[in-house]
C-alpha positions in Angstrom: 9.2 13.6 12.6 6.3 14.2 10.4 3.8 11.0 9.8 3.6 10.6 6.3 0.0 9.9 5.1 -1.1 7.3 2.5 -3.4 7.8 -0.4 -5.8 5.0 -0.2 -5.4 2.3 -2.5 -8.4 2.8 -4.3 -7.8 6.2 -5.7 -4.2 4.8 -6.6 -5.9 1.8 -8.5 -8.7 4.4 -10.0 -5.7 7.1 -11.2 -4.4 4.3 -13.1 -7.1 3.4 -14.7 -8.0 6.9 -15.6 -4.2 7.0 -17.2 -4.5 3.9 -19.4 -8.1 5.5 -20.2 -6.0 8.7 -21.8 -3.6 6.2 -23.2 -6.1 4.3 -25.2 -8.2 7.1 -26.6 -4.7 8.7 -27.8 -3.4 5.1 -29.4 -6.8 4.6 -31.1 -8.0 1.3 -28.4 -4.3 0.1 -28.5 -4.2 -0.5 -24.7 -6.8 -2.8 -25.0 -5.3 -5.1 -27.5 -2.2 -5.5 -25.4 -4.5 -5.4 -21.5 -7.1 -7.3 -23.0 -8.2 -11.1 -22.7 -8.9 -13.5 -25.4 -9.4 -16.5 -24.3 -6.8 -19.3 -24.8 -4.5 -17.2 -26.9 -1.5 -17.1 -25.2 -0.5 -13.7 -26.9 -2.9 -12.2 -24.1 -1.8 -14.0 -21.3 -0.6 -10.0 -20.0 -4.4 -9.4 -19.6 -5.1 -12.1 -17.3 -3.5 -9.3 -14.8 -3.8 -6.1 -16.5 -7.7 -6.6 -18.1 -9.2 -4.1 -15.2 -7.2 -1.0 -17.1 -8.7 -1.8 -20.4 -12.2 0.0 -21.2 -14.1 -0.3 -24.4 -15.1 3.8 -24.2 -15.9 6.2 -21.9 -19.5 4.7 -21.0 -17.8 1.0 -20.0 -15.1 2.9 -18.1 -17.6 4.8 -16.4 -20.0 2.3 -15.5 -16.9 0.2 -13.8 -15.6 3.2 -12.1 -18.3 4.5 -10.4 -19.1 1.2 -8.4 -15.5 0.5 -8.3 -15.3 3.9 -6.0 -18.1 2.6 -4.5 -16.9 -0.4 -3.3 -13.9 0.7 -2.6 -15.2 2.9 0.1 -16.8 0.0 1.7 -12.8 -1.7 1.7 -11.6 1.0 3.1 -13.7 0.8 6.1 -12.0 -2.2 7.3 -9.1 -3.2 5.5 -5.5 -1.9 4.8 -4.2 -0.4 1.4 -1.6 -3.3 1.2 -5.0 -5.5 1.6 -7.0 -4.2 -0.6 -3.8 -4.1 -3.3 -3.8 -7.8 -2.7 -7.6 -8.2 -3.5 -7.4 -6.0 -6.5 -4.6 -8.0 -7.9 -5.9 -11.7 -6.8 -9.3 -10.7 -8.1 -8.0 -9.6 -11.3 -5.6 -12.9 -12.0 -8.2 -15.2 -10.4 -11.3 -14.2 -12.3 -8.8 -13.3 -15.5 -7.3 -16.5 -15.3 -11.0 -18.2 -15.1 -12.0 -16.1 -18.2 -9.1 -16.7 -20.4 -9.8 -20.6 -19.8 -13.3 -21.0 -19.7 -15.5 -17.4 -21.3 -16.2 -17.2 -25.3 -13.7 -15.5 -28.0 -13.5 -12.4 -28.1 -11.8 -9.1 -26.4 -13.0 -9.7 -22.9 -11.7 -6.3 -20.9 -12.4 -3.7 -17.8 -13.0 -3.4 -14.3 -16.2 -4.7 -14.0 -14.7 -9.0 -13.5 -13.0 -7.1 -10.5 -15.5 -4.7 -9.3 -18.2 -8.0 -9.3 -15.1 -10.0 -7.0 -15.1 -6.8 -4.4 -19.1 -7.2 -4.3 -19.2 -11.0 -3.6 -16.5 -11.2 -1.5 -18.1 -8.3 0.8 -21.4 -10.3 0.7 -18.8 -13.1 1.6 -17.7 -11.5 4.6 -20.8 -10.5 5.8 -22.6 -14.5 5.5 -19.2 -16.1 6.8 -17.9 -13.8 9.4 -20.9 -12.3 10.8 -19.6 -9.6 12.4 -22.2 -6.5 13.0 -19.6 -3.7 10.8 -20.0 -6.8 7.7 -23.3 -7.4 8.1 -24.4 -3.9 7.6 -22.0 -3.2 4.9 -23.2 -6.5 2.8 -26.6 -5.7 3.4 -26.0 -1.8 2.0 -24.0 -3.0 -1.2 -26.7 -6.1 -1.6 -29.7 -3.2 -2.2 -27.7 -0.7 -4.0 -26.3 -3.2 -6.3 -27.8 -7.0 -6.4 -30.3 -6.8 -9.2 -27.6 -5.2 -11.2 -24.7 -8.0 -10.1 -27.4 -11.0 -10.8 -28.2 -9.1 -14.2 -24.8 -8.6 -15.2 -24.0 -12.3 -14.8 -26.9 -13.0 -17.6 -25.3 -13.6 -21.2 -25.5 -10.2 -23.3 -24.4 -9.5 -26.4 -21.1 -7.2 -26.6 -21.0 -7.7 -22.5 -18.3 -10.3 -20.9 -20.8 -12.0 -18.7 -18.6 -14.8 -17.9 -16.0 -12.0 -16.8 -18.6 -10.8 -14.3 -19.7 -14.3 -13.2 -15.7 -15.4 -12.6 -15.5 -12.3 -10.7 -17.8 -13.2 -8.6 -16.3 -16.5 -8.1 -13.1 -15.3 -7.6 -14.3 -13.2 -5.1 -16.2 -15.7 -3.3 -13.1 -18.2 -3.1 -10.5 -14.9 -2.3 -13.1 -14.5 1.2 -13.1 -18.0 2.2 -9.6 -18.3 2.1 -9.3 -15.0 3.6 -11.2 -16.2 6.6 -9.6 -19.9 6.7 -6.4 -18.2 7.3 -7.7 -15.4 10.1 -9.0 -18.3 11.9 -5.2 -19.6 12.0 -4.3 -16.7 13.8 
C-alpha cells in the first residue's frame, strides 16, 4: 500500500488565505466585511473565527504571511498538522473573541492577532518547558521578531493593536494549558 503524504498545515492555512485574498480583491473588500471583527456587533460574531482570512490589501496580507510562514516552520518542527490546526483555530477564537469584547470600533481583520499567538506561545514553550529544541527555537524567533511583536502591540492609527496584544495573550494562555495537560499524561 502506498503511504499517503500530508501537506502541512501551514501551507493549507496559507492557500486559504491566499483564496479569500483573490476573493476580496474581485468583490471589491467584501470578504472583509463578512470575516471581519467589529467589536460588540453581533452581526460580526463570524469574524471572531474567520478574521485571519481577511486582509486590508496586499501590503497587510503580506506583512502577516511572511511571518505566518515563518512561524509556521518553527510548528512544524515539533508539532502535528492536527496540532497546529487546533492552535490556528483556538488562537483565532481566543484572541478574536478578546477583540470583539474588549479592542476599539472599527473593522479589526488579518492574520497578524494569530501570527502574534504562534510567537508567544513559542516563547511560551520555550520559558515553561525548557526543553533544549524550545529553547533554541524561542530564542531564534525572539531576535528575528521581538522588537517588531513589542512594537506591534503599541497603539497605531489604522493598525488593530489590541488584536496583536490579545494574540499574544491568547497564545500565552493556549501554552499553559497546553503544558498543564502534557503533564497529566
Amino acid at each position: 500500500m502506498k503511504k499517503q503524504t500530508k501537506i502541512p498545515a501551514i501551507l493549507v492555512l496559507s492557500a486559504i488565505m491566499l483564496i479569500c485574498l483573490a476573493i476580496d480583491f474581485i468583490t471589491g473588500g467584501m470578504l472583509n466585511n463578512w470575516f471581519g471583527i467589529v467589536p460588540r456587533d453581533s452581526d460580526y460574531l463570524l469574524g471572531i473565527l474567520m478574521h485571519p482570512f481577511a486582509h486590508f490589501g496586499i501590503n497587510h496580507f503580506i506583512s502577516n504571511f511572511t511571518v505566518f510562514i515563518v512561524l509556521g516552520f518553527f510548528l512544524r518542527l515539533s508539532y502535528s498538522n492536527t496540532q497546529i490546526y487546533l492552535l490556528f483555530f483556538s488562537l483565532a477564537i481566543l484572541g478574536g473573541l478578546f477583540t470583539w469584547i474588549f479592542a476599539s470600533r472599527g473593522l479589526h481583520g488579518g492574520a497578524s492577532g494569530v501570527v502574534f499567538g504562534m510567537w508567544s506561545s513559542l516563547i511560551t514553550f520555550a520559558i515553561k518547558r525548557r526543553k533544549i529544541k524550545d529553547i533554541i527555537i524561542g530564542i531564534i524567533i525572539a531576535v528575528m521578531y521581538g522588537a517588531s511583536f513589542i512594537l506591534g502591540v503599541i497603539p497605531q492609527r489604522y493598525i488593530s493593536f489590541e488584536g496583536h496584544f490579545f494574540g499574544i495573550v491568547a497564545g500565552v494562555l493556549i501554552a499553559l494549558i497546553t503544558i498543564k495537560f502534557e503533564k497529566k499524561k
